[in-house]
N, C-alpha and C positions, 0 to 999 in steps of 0.2 A: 668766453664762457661756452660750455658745451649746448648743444640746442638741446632744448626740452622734447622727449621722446614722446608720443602719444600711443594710445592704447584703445582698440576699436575706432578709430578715425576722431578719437578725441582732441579739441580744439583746431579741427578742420569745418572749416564754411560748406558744410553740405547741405545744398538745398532741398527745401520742406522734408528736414530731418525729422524720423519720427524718434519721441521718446515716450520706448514701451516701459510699461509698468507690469511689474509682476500679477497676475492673475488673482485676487483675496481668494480664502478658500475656508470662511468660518464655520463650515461643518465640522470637519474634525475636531479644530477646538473648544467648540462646544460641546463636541460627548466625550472628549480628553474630559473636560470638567466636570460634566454631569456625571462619569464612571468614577472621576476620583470623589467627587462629593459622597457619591455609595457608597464607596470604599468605606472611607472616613467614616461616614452613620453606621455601617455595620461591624467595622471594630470598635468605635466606641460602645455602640450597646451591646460587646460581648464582652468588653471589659468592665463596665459599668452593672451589667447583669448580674446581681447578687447571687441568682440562683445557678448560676454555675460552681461558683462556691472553690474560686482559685484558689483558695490556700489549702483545699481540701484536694487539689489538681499535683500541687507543687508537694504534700506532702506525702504521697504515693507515686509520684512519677518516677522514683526509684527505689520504690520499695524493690526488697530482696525478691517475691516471688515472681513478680514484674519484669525484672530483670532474669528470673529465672525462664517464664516466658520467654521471652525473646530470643532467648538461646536456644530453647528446643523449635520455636516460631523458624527460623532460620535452618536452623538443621534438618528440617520436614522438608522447608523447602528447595533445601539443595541435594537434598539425596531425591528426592522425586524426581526436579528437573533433570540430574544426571542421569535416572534410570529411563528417563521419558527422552531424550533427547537421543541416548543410544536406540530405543526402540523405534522410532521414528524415521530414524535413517533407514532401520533394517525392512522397516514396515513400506516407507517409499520407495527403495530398490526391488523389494517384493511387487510392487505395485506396475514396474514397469520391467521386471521380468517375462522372459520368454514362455517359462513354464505355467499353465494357468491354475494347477490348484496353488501355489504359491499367491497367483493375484487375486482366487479365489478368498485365498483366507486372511492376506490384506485387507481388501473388501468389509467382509465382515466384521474384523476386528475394528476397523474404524468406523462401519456401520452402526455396531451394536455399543461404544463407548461414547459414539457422538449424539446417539440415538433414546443415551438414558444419566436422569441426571446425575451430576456430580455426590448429591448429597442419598441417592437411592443405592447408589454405589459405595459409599462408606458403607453404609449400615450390612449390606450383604456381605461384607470385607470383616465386619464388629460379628458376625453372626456365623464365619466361615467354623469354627468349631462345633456349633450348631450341626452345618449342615456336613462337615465332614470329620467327623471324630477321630478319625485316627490318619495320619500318612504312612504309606509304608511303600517296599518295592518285594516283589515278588513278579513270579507267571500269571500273566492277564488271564485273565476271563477262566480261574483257575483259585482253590482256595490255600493253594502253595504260596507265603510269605515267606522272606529273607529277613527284612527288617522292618520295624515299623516304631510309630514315635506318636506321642499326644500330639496332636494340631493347635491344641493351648498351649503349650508350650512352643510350638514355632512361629505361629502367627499371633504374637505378641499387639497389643492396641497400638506399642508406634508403630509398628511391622505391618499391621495391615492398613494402617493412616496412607505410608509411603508408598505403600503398593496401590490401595487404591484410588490416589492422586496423581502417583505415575502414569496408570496405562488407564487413565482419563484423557490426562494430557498429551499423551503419547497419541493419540487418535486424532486431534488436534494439530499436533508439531507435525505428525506425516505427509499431512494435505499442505503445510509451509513449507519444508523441505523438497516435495513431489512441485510445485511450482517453481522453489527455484533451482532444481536440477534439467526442469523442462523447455527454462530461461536461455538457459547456456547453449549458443548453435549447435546443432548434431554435428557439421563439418568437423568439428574441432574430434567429437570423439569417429569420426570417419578417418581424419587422419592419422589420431594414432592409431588404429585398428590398423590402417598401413605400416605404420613403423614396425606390428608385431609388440603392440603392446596387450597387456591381457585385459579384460572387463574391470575385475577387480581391479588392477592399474590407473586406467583409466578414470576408474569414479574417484580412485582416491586421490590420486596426482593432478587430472586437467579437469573434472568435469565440479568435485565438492569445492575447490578454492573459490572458482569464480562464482560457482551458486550462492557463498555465503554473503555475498554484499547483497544477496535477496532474502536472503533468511534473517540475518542479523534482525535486524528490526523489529516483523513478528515475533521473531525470539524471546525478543527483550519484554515485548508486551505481554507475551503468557508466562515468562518469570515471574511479570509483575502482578501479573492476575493470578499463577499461586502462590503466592505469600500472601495474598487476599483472603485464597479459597482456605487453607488453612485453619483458617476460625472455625470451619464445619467440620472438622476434625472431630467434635465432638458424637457427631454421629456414629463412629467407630466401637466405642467412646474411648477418644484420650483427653484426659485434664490435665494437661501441662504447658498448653501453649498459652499465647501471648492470649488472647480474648478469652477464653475457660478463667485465667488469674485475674483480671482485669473484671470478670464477672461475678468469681469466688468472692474479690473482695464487697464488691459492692451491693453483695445478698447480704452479707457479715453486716457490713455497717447501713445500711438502707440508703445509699448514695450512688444511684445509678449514674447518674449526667455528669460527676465529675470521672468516675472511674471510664467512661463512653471517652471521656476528651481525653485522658490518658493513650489508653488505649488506639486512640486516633493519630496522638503525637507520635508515637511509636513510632505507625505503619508509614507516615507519611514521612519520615527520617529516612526509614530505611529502602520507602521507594524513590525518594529522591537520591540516592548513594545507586540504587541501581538504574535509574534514569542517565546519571551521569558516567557509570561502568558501561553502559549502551552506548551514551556518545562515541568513548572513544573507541568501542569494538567497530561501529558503524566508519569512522573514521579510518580506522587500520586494518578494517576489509574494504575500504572505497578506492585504496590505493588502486591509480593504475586507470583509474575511467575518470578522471579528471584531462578537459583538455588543455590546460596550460601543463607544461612541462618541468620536469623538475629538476634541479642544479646535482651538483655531484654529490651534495650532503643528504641529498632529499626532501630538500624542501622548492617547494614550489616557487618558480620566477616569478620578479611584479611586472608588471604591466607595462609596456615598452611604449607612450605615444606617439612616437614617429613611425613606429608601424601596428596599423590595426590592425586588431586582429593576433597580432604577437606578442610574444612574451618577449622581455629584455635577457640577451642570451642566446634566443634562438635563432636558429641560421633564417638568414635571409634569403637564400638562394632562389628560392621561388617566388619573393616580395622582385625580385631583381630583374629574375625572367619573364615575369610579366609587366615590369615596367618596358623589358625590351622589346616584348613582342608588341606593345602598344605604339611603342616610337616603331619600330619596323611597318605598322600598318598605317600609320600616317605617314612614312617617304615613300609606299610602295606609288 
């Protein structure tokens, strides 16, 4: 018969053997329980809450104008972010220009957007026809015109929605942007300034790649903070989005609290879908500052335990060389 193998000096006679015992540790699972018990009491008494009035919830949650919401809701908030996130960049490289009236007027433009608020800014955006009746091009300071056009007619309620949400957030995105361009060693743009690469080059090739594993993330979070801001849309005034319909309905039929929970379901759908658009951008700009390495497909090696510290794959040469220079300093 083969001998019985043992494990941790199992059924070996070792004298005044201790036998440890794991540590108790009934904190955690005491407010494990006490959080789920909360849980529990507070979905049941939001399902049990007559005054929310679910069937009143379920049969508006797709209503047509609902749905038509959400479509303009979304549309506001991608054409902003696009025009916010261009300006941003332009507004950060201005910032850390050579030339000072360009960092001068950086400056300002981010002083004066961060400096007032989101919802005082629509309204001056709802009221740009007011204040400038007409667009035109002609010779300045001169009553020689070329062309000119109604400002009612170009600055449109969605039109000034997007613009004035834009370069809100555009004042915002440039201070995210400006940190993580400032992230990135100067060496790196030293070097290629050796090679004879140009400035522009430079931001756009070695310095914006690596910045974005710094941006991504607040990115994500002021996407998600305008699809929020949105709802103040009304200030412009545009009635078409997601909470203006969600509000329509519920002046109509005197049902604020269910139409409120509608409107809630919505946002919190569509921030979880960008929640999870985030992960994976966050993911496929983190390439590359992970330090286990990665196989020829690209994905990452597991875990070698015969050498710490290493990945299963990776060369050992230096696990090797420092076993030798060890045995070399105990025969010296």
């Amino acid at each position: 018969m083969a001998a019985k193998t043992t494990k941790d000096g199992e059924g070996l006679n070792i004298p005044n053997r201790i036998n440890a015992l794991p540590v108790k540790r009934p904190g955690p699972v005491v407010a494990g329980v006490i959080v789920a018990f909360l849980a529990v009491m507070l979905v049941y008494g939001m399902v049990t809450n007559e005054r929310f009035e679910w069937d009143v919830v379920w049969k508006y949650l797709f209503n047509e104008n609902v749905l038509a919401g959400i479509g303009w809701t979304l549309w506001i908030t991608v054409l902003s972010m696009v025009i916010a996130i261009v300006l941003a960049v332009l507004l950060a490289v201005m910032r850390k220009s050579i030339n000072p009236v360009l960092r001068g007027v950086s400056w300002f433009f981010i002083w004066f957007f961060r400096g007032t608020p989101v919802y005082t800014q629509l309204v001056f955006w709802g009221l740009f026809s007011v204040l400038v009746p007409k667009l035109g091009l002609g010779i300045p300071f001169t009553s020689i015109e070329f062309w000119s056009v109604d400002s009612q007619n170009v600055v449109t309620a969605f039109r000034a929605a997007v613009i004035g949400l834009a370069l809100n957030e555009a004042a915002y995105l440039s201070e995210i942007v400006r940190a993580g361009l400032e992230a990135v060693d100067p060496g790196q743009a030293e070097a290629a300034e050796a090679l004879g690469m140009r400035r522009s080059l430079i931001m756009r090739r070695i310095i914006l790649p690596q910045a974005m594993r710094i941006i991504i993330p607040p990115t994500g979070n002021e996407t998600i903070g305008m699809l929020k801001t949105t709802s103040l849309v009304l200030a412009v005034p545009f009635t078409l989005d997601l909470q203006f319909a969600t509000n329509a309905i519920a002046n109509r039929i005197y049902k604020p609290i269910p139409l409120l929970i509608v409107a809630c379901f919505w946002y919190l759908l569509i921030t979880s879908i960008l929640m999870v658009l985030q992960s994976r951008l966050e993911k496929y700009f983190g390439k590359g500052f992970d330090a286990r390495p990665a196989d020829a497909k690209g994905k990452r090696a597991p875990y070698d335990p015969k050498y710490p510290g290493k990945s299963e794959g990776e060369p050992k040469d230096d696990v090797n060389k420092m076993n030798q220079a060890t045995f070399t300093g105990l025969t010296a």
